[in-house]
N, C-alpha and C positions, 0 to 999 in steps of 0.2 A: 589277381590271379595267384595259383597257390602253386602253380606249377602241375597239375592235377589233368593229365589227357582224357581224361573221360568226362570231363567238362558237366559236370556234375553244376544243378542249381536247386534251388528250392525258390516257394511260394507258400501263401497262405491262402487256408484255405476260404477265408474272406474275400479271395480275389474271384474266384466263379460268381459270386451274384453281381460283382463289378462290371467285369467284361460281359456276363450276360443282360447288362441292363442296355447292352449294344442295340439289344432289339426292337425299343422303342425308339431307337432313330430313324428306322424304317418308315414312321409317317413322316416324320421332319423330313425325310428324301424326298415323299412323292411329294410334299408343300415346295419344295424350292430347287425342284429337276430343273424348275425352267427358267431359272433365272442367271444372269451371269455366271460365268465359273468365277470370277473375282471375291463375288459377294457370294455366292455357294462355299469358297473355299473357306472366307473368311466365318461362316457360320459354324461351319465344323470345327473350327478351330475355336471359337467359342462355348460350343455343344462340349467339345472333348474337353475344355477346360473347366469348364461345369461343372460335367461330371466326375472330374480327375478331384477336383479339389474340393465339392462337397463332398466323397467318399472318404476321402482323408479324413476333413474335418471331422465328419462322424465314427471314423474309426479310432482317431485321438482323442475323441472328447468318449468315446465308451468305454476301449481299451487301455488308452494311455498309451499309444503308440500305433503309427504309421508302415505299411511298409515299404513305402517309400521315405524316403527322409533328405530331399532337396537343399535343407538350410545351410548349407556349404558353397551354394553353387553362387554365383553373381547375380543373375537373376530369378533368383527365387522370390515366388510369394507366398512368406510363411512356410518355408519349405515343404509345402504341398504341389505345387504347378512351380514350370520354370515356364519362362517367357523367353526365354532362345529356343525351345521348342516349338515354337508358333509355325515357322517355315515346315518342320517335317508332319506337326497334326493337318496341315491347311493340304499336304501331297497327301497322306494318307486317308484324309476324309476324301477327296474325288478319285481316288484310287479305290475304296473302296465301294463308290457310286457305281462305280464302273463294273465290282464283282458283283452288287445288286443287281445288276443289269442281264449280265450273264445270268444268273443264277434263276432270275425270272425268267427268262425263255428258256429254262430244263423244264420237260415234261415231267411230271411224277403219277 
């Protein structure tokens, strides 16, 4: 923190086709809606981790650099993916099961 109230971030712009490749998880939901939440969560949590760290990989092996840069952390792999992350991708993949869910019963 830079002491900065306006809480001011950046990104790059590499990241929109990242977070947009979210869309193809949309079939992997309706393959595994009905299967335990245990083994659902743990899916997503592997899906996310996928896609987290084949993105890096390709963006350090094209650009020379990541914008995330994990290798600091304990458990890092390749400081691409942390693996103490696992608990919050595993609530946020059936959290956002849950906004597919919603989002299919809006009329349009």
């Amino acid at each position: 923190m830079t002491g900065d109230r306006r809480f001011r971030g950046y990104t790059y712009l590499w990241m929109f086709p990242i977070y947009g490749s979210a869309v193809f998880l949309e079939s992997l939901h309706d393959r595994i809606f009905h299967w335990p939440i245990l083994v659902r969560g743990g899916v997503w949590v592997l899906a996310i981790y996928t896609i987290e760290y084949a993105s890096g990989w390709f963006l350090r092996s094209a650009l020379g650099e990541c914008p995330w840069d994990y290798s600091g952390a304990k458990y890092a792999v390749k400081g691409l993916i942390r693996l103490d992350y696992a608990p919050a991708w595993f609530i946020a993949g059936l959290l956002f099961e849950r906004i597919h869910l919603f989002l299919d019963r809006i009329l349009l």
